[in-house]
N, CA and C atoms as an extended XYZ file, in Angstrom:
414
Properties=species:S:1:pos:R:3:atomname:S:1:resname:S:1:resid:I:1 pbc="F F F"
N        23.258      154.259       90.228 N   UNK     1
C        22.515      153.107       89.744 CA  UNK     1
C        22.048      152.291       90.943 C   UNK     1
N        20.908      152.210       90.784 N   UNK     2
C        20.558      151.318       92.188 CA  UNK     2
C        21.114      150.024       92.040 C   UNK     2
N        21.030      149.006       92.968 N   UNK     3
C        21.856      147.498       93.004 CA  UNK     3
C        20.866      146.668       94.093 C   UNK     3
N        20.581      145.735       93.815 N   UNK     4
C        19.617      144.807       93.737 CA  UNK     4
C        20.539      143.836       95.038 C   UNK     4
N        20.049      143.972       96.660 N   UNK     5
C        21.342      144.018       97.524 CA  UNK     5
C        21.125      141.995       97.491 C   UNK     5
N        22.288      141.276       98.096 N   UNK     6
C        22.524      140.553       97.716 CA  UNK     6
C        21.965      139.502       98.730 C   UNK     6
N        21.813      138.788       98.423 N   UNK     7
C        20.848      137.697       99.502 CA  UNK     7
C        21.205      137.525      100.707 C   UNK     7
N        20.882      137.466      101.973 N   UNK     8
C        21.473      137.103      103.436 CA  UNK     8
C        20.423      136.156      104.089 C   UNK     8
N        20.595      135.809      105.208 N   UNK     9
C        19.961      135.148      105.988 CA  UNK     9
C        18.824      135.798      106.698 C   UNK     9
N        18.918      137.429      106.664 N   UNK    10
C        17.664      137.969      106.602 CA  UNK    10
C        16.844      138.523      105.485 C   UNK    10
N        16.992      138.110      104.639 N   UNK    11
C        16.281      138.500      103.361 CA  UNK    11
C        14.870      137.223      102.892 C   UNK    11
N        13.796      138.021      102.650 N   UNK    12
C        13.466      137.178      102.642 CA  UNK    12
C        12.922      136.429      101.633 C   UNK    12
N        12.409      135.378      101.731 N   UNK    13
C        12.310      134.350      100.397 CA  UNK    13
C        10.957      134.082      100.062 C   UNK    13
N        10.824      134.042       99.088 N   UNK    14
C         9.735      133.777       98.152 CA  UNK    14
C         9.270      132.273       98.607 C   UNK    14
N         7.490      132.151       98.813 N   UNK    15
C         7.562      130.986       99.183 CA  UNK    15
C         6.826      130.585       98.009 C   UNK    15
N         7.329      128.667       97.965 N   UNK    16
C         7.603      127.863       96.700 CA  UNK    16
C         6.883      126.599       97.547 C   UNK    16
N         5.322      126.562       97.004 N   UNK    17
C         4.346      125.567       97.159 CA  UNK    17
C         5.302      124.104       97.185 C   UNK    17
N         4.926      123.086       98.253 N   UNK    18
C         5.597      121.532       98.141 CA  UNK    18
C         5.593      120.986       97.039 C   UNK    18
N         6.594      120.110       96.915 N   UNK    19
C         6.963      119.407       95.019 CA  UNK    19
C         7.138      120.328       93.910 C   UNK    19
N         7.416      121.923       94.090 N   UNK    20
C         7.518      122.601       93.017 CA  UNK    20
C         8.845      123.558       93.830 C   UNK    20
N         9.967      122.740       94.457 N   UNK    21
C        10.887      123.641       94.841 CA  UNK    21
C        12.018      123.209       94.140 C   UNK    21
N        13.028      124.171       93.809 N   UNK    22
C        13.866      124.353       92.746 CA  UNK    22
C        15.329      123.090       93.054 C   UNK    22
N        15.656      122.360       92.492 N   UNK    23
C        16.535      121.773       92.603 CA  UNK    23
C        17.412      121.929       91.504 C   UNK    23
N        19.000      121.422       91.442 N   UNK    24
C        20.338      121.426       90.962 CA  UNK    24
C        20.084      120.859       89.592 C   UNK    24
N        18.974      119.837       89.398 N   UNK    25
C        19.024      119.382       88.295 CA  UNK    25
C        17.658      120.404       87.145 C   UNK    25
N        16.594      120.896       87.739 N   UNK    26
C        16.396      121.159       86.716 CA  UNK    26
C        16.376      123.329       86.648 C   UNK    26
N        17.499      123.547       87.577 N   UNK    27
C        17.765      124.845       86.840 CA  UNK    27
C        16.899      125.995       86.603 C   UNK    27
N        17.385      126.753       85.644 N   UNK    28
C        16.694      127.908       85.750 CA  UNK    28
C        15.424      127.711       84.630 C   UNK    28
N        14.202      128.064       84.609 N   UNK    29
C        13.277      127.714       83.544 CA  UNK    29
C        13.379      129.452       82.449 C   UNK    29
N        11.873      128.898       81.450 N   UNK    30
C        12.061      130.099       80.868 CA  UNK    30
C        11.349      131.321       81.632 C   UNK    30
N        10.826      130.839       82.907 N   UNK    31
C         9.898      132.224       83.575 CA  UNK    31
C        11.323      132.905       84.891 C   UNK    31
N        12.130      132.199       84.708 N   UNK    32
C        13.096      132.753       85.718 CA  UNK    32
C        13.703      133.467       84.479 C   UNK    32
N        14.118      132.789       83.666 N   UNK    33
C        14.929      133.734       83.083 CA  UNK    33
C        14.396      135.086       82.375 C   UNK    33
N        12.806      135.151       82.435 N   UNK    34
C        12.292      136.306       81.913 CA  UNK    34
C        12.229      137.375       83.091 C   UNK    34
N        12.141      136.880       84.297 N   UNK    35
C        12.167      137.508       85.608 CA  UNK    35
C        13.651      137.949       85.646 C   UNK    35
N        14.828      137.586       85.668 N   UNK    36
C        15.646      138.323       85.983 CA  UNK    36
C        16.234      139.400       84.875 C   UNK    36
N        15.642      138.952       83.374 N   UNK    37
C        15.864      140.545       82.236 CA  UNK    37
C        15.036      141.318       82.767 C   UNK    37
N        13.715      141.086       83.329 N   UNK    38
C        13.020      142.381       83.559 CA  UNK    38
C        13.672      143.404       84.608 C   UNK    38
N        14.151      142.409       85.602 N   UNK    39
C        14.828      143.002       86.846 CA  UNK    39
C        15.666      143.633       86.592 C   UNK    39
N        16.985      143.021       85.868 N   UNK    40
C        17.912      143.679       85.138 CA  UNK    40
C        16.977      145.270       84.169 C   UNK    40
N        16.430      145.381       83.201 N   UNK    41
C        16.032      146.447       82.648 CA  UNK    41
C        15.136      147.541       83.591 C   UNK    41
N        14.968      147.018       84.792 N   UNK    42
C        14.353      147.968       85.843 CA  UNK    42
C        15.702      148.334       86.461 C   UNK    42
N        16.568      147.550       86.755 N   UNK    43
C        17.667      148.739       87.199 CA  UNK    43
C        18.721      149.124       86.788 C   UNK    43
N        18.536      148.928       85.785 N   UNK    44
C        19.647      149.243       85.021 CA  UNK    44
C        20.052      150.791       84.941 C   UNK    44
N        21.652      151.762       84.996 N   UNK    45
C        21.758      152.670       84.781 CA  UNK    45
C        21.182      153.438       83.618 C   UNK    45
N        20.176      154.697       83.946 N   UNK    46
C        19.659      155.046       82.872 CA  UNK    46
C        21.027      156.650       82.092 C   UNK    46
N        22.208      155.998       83.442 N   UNK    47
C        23.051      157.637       82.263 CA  UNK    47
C        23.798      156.416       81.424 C   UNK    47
N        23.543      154.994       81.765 N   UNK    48
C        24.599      153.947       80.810 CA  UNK    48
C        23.840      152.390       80.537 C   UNK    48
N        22.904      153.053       79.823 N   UNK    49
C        21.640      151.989       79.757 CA  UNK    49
C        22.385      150.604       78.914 C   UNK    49
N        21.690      149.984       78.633 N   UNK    50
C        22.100      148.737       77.971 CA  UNK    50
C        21.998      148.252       76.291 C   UNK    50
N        23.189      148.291       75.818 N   UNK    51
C        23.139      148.693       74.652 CA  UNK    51
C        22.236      147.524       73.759 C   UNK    51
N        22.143      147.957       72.840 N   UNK    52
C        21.036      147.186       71.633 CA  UNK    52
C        22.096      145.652       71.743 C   UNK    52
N        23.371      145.445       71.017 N   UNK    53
C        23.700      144.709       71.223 CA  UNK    53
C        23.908      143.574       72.508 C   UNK    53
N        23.333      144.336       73.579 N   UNK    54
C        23.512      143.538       74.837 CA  UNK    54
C        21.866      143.002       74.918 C   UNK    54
N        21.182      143.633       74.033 N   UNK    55
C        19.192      143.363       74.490 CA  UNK    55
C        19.387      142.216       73.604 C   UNK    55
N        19.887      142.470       72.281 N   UNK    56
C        19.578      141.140       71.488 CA  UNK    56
C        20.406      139.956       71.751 C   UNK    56
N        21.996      140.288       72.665 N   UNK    57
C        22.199      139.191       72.884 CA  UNK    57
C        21.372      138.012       74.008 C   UNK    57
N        20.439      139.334       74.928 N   UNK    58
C        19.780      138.196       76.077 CA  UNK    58
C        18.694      137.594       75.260 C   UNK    58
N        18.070      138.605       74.144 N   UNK    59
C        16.830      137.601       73.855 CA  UNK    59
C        17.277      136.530       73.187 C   UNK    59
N        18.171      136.412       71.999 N   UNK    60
C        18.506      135.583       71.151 CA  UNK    60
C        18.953      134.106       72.300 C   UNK    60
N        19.486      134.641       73.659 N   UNK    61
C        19.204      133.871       74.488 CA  UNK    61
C        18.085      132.989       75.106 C   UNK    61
N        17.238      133.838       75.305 N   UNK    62
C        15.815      133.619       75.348 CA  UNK    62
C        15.515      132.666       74.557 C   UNK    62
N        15.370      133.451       73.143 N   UNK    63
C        14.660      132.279       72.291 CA  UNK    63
C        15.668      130.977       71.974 C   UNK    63
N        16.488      130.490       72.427 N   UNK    64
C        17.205      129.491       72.576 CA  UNK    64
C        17.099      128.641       73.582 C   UNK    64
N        16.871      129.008       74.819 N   UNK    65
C        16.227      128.648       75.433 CA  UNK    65
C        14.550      128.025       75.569 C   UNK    65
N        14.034      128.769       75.032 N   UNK    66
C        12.710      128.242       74.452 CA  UNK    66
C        12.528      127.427       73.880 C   UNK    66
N        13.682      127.359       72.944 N   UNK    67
C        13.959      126.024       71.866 CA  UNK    67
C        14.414      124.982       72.018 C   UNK    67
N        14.553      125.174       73.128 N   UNK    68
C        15.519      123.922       73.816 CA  UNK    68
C        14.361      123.064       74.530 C   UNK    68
N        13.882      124.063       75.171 N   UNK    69
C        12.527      123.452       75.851 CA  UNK    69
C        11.840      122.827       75.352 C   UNK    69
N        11.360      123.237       74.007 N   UNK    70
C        10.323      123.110       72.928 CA  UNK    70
C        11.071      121.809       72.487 C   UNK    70
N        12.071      121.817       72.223 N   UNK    71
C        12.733      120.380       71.778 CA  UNK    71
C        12.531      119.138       72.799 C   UNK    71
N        12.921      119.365       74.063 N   UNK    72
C        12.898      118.704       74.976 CA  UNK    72
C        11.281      118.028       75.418 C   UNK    72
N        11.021      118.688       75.399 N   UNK    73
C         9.299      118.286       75.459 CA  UNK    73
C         8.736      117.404       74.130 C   UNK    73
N         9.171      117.501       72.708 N   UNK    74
C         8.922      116.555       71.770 CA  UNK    74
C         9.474      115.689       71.622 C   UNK    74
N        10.704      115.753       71.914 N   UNK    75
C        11.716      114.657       72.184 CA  UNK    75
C        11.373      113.112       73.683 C   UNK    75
N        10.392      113.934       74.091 N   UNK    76
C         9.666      113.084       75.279 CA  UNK    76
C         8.697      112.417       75.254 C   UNK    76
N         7.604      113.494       73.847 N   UNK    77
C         6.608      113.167       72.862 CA  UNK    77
C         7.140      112.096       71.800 C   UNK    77
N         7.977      112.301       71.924 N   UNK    78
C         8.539      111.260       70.598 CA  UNK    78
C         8.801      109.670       70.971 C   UNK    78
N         9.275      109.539       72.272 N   UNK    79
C        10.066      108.237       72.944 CA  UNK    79
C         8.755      107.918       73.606 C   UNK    79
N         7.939      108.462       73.866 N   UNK    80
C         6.429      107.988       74.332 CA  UNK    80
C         5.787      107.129       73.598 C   UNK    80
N         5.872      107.888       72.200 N   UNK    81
C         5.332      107.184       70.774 CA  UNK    81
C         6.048      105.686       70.432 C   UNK    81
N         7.279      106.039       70.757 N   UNK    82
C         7.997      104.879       70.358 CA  UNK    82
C         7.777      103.713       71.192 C   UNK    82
N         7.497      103.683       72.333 N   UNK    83
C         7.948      102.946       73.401 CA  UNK    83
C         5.914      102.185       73.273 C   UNK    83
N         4.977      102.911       72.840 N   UNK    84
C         3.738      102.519       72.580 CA  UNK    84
C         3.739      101.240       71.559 C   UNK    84
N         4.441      102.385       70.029 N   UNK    85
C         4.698      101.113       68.867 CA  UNK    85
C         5.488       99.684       69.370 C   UNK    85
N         6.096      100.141       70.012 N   UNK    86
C         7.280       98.882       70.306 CA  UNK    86
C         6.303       97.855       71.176 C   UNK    86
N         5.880       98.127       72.044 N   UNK    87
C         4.337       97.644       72.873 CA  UNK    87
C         3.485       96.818       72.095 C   UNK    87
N         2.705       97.800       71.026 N   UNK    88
C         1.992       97.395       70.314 CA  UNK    88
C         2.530       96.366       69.430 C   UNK    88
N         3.868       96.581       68.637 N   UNK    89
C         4.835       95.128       68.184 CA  UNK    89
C         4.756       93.799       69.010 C   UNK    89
N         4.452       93.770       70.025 N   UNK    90
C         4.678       92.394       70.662 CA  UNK    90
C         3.510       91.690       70.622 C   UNK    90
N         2.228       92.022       70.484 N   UNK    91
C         1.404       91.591       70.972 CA  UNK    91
C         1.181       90.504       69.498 C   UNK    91
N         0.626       88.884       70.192 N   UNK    92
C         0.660       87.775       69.656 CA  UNK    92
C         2.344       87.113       69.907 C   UNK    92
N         3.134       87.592       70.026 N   UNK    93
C         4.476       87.369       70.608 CA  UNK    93
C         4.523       86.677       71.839 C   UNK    93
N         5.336       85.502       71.801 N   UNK    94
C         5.724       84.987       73.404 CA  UNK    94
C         7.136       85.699       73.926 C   UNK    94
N         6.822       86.150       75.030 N   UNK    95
C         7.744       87.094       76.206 CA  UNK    95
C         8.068       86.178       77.089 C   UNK    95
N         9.188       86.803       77.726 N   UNK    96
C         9.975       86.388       78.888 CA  UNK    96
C         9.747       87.489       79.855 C   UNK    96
N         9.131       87.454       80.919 N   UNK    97
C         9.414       88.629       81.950 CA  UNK    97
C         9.609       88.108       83.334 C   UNK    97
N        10.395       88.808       83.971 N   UNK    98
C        10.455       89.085       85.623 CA  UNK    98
C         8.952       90.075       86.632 C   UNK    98
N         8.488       89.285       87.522 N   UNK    99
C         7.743       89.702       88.073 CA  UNK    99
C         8.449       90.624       89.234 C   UNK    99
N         7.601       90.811       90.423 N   UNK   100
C         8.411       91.833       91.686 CA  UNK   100
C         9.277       90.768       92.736 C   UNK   100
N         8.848       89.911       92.465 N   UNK   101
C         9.412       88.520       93.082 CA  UNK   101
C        10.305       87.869       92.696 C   UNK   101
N        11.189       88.497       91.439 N   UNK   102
C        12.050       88.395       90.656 CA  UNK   102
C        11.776       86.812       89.873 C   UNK   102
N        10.572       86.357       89.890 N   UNK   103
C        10.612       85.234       89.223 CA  UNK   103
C         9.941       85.141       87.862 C   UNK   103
N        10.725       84.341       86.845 N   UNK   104
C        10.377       84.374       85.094 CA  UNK   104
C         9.306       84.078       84.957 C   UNK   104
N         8.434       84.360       83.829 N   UNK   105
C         7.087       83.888       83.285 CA  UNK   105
C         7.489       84.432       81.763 C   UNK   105
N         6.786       83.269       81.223 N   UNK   106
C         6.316       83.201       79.896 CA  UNK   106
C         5.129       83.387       79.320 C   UNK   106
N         5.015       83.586       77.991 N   UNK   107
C         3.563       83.840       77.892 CA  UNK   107
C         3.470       84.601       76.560 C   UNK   107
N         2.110       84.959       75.848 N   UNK   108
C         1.777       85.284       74.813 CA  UNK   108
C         1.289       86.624       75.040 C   UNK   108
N         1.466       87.868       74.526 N   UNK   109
C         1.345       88.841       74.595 CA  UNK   109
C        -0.327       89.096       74.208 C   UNK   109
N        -1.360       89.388       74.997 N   UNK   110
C        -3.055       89.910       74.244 CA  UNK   110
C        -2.992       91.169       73.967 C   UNK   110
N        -2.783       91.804       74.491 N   UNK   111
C        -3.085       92.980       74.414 CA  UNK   111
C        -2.328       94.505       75.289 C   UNK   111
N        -2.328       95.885       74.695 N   UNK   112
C        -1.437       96.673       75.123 CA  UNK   112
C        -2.243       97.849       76.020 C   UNK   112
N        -2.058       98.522       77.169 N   UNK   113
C        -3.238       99.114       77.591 CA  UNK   113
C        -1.934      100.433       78.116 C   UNK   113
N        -2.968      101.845       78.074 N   UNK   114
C        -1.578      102.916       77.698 CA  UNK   114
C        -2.357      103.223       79.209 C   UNK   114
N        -1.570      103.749       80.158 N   UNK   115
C        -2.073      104.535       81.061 CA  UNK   115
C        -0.628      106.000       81.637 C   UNK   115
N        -1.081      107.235       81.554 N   UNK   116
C        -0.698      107.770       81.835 CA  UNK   116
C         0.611      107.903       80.700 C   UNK   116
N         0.395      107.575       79.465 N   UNK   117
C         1.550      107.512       78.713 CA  UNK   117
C         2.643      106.434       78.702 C   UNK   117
N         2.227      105.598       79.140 N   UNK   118
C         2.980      104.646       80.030 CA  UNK   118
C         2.613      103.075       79.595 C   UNK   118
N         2.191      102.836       78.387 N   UNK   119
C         2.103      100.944       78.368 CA  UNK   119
C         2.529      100.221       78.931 C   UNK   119
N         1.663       98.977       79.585 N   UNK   120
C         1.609       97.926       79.766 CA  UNK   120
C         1.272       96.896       79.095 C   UNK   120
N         1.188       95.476       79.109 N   UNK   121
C         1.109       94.391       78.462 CA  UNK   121
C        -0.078       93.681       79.263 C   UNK   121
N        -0.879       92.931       78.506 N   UNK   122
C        -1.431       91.969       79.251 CA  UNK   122
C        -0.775       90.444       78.494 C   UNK   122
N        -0.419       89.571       79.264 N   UNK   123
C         0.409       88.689       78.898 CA  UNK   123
C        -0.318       87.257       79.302 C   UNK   123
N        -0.798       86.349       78.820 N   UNK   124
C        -1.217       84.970       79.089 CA  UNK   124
C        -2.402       85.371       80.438 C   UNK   124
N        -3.107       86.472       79.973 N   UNK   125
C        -3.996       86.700       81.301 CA  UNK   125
C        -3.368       87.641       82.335 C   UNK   125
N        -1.975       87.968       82.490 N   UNK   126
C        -1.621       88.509       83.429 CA  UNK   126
C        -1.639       89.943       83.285 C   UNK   126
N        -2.519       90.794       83.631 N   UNK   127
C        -2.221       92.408       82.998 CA  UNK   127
C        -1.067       93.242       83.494 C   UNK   127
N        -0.628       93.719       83.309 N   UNK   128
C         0.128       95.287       84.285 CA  UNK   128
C         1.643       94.848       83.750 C   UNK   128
N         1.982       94.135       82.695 N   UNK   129
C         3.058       93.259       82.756 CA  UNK   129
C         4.068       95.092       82.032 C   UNK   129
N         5.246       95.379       82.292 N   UNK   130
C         6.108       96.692       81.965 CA  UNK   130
C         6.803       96.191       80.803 C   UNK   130
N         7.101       96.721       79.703 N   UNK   131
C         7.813       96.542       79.439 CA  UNK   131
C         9.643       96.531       79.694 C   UNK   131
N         9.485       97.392       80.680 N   UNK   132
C        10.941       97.341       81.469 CA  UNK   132
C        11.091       95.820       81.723 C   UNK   132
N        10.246       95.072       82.123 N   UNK   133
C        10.869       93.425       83.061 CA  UNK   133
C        11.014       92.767       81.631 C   UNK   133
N        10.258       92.603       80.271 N   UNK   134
C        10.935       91.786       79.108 CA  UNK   134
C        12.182       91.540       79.219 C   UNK   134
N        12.251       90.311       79.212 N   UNK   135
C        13.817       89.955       79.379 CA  UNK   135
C        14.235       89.034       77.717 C   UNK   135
N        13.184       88.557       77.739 N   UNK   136
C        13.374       87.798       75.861 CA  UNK   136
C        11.804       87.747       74.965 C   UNK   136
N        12.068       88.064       73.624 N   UNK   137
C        10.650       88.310       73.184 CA  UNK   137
C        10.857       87.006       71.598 C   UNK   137
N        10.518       86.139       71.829 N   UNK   138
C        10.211       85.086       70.677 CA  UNK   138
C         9.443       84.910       69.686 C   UNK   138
């Protein structure tokens, strides 16, 4: 059975364009994990191939994985939505917020402006106001 030899300091590495290199937190995706069944079914012993029960346990893997993803991504879609309505709730409302200068302002909420998924407030004239700095909403 051939064997797939194991990584060293002369082996060499796949290069991985800037801001798209793999870190601790987000793991293996679903294109790695389709890359290493294929690898696996390319070398796998063909006098002791891999039984049915071992194929459906990786896909059933697979598609769990997928689902997870698929969850995770609406679940992001979802708190986007929310965090808009909640936005859109204030407006005619007097707020309390902290600026970068850490100092309070008050004010009447006009209007909600979405950028990048991301609302802001315009508040007594002042635009760009986050909802992160609300500190009291009256």
């Amino acid at each position: 059975m051939p064997t797939i030899p194991a990584p060293t300091a002369s082996t060499p590495t796949q290069y991985v364009p800037p801001g798209q290199e793999k870190t601790a937190q987000n793991g293996l995706g679903k294109d790695d994990f389709l890359k290493l069944f294929v690898a696996q079914l390319q070398h796998q012993d063909p006098m002791n191939p891999m039984t049915d029960m071992d194929f459906m346990g990786q896909m059933a893997s697979f598609s769990t994985l997928e689902q997870i993803s698929n969850m995770a991504a609406e679940s992001a879609r979802v708190a986007d939505s929310l965090a808009s309505n909640n936005a859109v709730g204030l407006i005619g409302r007097t707020v309390t917020w902290t600026d970068e200068h850490d100092e309070l302002h008050t004010g009447v909420v006009e209007k909600v402006s979405t950028a990048g998924g991301v609302p802001s407030l315009t508040v007594s004239g002042v635009e760009g106001v986050e909802l992160s700095t609300i500190s009291q909403v009256a």
